[in-house]
Backbone bond lengths (Angstrom), bond angles and torsions (degrees), N, CA, C in turn:
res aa  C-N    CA-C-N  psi(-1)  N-CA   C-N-CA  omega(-1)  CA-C   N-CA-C  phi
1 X - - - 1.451 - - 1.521 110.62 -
2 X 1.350 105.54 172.42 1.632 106.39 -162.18 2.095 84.88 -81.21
3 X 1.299 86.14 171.43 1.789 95.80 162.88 1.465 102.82 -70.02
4 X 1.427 103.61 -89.13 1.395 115.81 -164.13 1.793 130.84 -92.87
5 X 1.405 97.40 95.58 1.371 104.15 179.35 1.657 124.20 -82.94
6 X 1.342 113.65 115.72 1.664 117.41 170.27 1.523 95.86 -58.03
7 X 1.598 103.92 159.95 1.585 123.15 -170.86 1.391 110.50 -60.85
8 X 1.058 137.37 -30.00 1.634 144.51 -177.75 1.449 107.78 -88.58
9 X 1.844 129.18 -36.15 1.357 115.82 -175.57 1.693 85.64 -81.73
10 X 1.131 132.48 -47.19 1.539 121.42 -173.45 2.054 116.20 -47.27
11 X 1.425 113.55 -51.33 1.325 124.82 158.11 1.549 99.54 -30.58
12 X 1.673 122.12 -80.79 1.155 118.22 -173.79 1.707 137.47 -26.31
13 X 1.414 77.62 -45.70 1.792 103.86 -173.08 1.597 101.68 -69.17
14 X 1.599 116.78 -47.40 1.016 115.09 -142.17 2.142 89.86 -87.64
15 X 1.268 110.71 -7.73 1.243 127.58 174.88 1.846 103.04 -74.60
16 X 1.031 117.63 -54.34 1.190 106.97 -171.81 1.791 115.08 -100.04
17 X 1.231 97.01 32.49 1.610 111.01 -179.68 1.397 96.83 -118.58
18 X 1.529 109.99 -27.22 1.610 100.07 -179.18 1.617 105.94 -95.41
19 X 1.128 89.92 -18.14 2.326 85.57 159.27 0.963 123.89 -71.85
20 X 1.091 128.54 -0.47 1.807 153.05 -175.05 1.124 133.38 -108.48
21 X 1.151 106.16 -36.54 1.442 134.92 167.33 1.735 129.37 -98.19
22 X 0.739 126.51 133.62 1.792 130.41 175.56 1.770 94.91 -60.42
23 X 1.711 96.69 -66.21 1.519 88.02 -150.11 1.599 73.23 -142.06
24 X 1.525 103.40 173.58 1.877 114.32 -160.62 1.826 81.62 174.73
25 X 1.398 87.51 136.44 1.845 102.96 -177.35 2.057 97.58 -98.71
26 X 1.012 107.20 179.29 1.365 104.47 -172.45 1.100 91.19 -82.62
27 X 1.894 117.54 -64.88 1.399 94.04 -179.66 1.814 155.57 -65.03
28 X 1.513 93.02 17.14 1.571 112.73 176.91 1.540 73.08 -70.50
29 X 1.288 123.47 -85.14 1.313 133.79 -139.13 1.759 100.22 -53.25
30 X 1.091 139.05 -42.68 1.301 155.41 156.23 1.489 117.43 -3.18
31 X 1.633 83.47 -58.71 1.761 108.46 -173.24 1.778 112.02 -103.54
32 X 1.471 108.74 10.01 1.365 118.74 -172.89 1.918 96.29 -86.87
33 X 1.343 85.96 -66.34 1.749 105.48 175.53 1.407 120.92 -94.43
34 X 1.789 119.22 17.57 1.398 127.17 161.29 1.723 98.28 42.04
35 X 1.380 110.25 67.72 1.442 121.47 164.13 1.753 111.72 -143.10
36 X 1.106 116.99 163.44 1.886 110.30 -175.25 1.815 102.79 -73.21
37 X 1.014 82.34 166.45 1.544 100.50 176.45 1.443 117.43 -55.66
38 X 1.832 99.34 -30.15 1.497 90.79 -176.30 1.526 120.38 -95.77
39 X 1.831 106.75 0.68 1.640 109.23 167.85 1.386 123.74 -66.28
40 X 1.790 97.83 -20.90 1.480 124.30 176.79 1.240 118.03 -60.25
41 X 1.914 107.76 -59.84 1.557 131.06 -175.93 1.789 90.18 -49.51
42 X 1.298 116.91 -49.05 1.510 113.89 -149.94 1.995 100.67 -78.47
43 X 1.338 102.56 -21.98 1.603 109.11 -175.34 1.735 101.43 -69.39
44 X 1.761 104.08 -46.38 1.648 95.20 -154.12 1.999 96.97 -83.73
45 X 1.351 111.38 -0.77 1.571 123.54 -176.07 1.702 99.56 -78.55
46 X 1.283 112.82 -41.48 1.468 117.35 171.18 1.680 123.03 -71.91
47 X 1.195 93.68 -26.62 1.767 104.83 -177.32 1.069 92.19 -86.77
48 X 1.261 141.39 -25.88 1.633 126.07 -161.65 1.447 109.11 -79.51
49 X 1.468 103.68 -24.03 1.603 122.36 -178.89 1.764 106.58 -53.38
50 X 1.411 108.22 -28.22 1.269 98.16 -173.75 2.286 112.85 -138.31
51 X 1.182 87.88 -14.89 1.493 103.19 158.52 1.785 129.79 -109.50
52 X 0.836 121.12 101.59 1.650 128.25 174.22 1.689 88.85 -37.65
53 X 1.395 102.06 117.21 1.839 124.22 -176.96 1.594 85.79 -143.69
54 X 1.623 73.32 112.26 1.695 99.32 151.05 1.449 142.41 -111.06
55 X 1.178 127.21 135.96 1.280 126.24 -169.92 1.826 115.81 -118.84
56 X 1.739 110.77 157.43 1.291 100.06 -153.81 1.884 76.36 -138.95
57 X 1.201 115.84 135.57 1.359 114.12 177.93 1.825 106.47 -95.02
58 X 1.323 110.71 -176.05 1.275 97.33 170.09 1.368 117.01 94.42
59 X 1.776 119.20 158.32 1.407 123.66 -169.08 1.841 100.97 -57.05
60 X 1.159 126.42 -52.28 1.513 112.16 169.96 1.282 118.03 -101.38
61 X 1.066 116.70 69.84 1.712 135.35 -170.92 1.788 101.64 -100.05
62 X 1.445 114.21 177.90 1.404 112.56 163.90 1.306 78.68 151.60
63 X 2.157 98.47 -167.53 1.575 85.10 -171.37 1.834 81.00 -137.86
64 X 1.445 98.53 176.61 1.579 112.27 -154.79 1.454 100.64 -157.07
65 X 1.334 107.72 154.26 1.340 110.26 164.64 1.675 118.85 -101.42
66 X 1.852 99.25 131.85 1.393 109.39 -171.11 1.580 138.20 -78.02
């Protein structure tokens, strides 16, 4: 992956990682693009605006698309 992702190519990525994936914790994604948890919270809050994002709390929790 690239180093440094602006907020929209990171959205992107993190869009077609969750088409790929079942389930992905925030902080996988955290340590994918080496940003805090809450650049994350604020990425999948923007994606949700236009993709149905689901989230699962809990020891096998993470979030997914619904």
């Amino acid at each position: 992956m690239k180093e440094v992702f602006s907020p929209s190519e990171r959205r992107m990525e993190i869009f077609y990682i969750l088409m790929n994936h079942k389930l992905i914790t925030r902080r996988e994604l955290a340590r994918m693009f080496n940003v805090s948890d809450d650049a994350i919270t604020r990425d999948i809050t923007a994606l949700s605006r236009f993709v149905p994002i689901g989230s699962k709390m809990g020891r096998y929790g993470g979030i997914y698309i619904s």
